[in-house]
N, C-alpha and C positions, 0 to 999 in steps of 0.2 A: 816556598811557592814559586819564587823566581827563576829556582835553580831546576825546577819539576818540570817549567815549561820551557826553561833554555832545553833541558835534556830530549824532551818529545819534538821540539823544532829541530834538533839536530838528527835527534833518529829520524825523523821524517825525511829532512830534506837527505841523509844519506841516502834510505832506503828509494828518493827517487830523481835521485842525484844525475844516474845516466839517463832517465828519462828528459829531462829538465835539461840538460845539457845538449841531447840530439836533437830537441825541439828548438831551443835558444838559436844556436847553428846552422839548421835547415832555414828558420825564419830569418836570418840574417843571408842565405845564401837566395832565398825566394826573395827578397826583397832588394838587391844586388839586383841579381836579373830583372828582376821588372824596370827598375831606373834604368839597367843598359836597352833595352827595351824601349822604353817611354822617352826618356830623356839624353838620348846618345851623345856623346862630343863628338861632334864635326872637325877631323884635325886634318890639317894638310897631307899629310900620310896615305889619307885616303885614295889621292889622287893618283901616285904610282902607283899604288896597290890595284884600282880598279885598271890603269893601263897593262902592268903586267897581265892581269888576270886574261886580256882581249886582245894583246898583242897578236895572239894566230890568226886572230881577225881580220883586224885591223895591221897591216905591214905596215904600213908609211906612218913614219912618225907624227904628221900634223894631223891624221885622220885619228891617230890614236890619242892625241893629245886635245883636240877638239871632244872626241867620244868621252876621256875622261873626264874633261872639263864639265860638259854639258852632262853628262850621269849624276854627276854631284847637284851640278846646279839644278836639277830635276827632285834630287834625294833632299836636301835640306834645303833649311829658312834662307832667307833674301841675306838675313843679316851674316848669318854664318856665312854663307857663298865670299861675302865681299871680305869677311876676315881671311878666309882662303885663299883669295887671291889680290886684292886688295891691301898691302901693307907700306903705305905711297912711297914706290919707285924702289923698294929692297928683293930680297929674294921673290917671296909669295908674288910679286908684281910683275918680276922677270920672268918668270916660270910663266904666269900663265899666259904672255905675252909671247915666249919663244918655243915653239915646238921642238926644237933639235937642241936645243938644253935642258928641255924637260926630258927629252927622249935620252938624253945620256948617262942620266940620273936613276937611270933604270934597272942598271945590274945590280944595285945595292939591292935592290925589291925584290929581285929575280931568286935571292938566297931562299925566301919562304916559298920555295915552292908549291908547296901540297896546301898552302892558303890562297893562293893565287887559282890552282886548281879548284878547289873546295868554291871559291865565289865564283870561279868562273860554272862550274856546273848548278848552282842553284841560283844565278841569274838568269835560269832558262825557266825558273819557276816564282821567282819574287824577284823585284826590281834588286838592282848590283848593290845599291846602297842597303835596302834593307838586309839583304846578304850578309852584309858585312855585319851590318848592328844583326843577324839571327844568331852568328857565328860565333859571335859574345857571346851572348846569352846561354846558348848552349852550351859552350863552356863553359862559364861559372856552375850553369847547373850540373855537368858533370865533375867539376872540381868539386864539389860538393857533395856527390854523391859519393865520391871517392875517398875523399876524407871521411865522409861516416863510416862506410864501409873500415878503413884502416882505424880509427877510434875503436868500433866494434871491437875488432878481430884483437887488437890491443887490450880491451878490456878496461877503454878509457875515454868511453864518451862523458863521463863526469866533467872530463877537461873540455869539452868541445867549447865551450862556453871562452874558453882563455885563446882558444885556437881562434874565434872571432875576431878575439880582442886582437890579437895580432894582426890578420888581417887586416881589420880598420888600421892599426898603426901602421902600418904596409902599403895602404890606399890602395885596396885591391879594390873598392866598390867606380873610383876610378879609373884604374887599369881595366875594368871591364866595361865601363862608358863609353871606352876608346876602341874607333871603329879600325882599330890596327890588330895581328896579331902579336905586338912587338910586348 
């Protein structure tokens, strides 16, 4: 008897094995998005990143470094803001204190360009900050989508389910919290 229903649980879960697996995946990549979404990390990053994006804008370094400042402190919590800048008297404290060292901090940022581009055009439609957290999210959802697709086409959405697993080992549900593209 034991052996009769080990044998119909195994045919079973074969016969729906890649179903089970696309589904485990998708709901692990929907659930990703929604936390970058919902619950973003506010990390200092964000701050070049919103200044390259408006640099055309804004020329002069303090007008660009105030803009960046003040976007953020618009976009998130009281508390986040003061971890941002706020780290008494070290880097975060410098920065937000000196315009022309923040402003020279800024070709490092300037490499991602087509993210810089990319927020600078849909903060003509949702605030910069949420931009950044949409830009997440839309990524993971297209990494994900992508992945099923290449599972499919492999003939091995059975594994999706392990391909998760990596990720969580990978802290990608993190990497995509982060309002960077980095």
């Amino acid at each position: 008897m034991t052996g009769a229903g080990l044998a119909w649980g195994e045919g079973t879960y074969a016969r729906f094995a890649a179903p089970i697996g696309a589904i485990a995946l998708a709901l692990y990549i929907l659930l990703t998005a929604a936390t970058a979404w919902i619950m973003p990390d506010a990390n200092w990053d964000m701050l070049p990143y919103l200044a390259v994006a408006e640099e055309g804008t804004y020329p002069d370094p303090q007008a660009l470094h105030d803009y960046a400042y003040s976007t953020v402190k618009a976009g998130v919590s009281a508390a986040d803001y003061k971890t941002l800048t706020d780290d008494g008297g070290g880097f975060r404290s410098h920065m937000a204190e000196n315009a022309a060292d923040f402003h020279s901090l800024l070709g490092m940022y300037r490499i991602k360009f087509l993210y810089a581009e990319i927020l600078s055009g849909l903060s003509h439609v949702v605030s910069p900050v949420e931009a950044m957290r949409l830009v997440s999210v839309v990524s993971v959802l297209l990494f994900g989508v992508i992945t099923l697709i290449w599972l499919r086409s492999e003939g091995a959405l059975a594994l999706a389910p392990i391909v998760g697993a990596g990720l969580i080992m990978a802290d990608f549900g993190d990497a995509a919290r982060a309002s960077t593209p980095d």
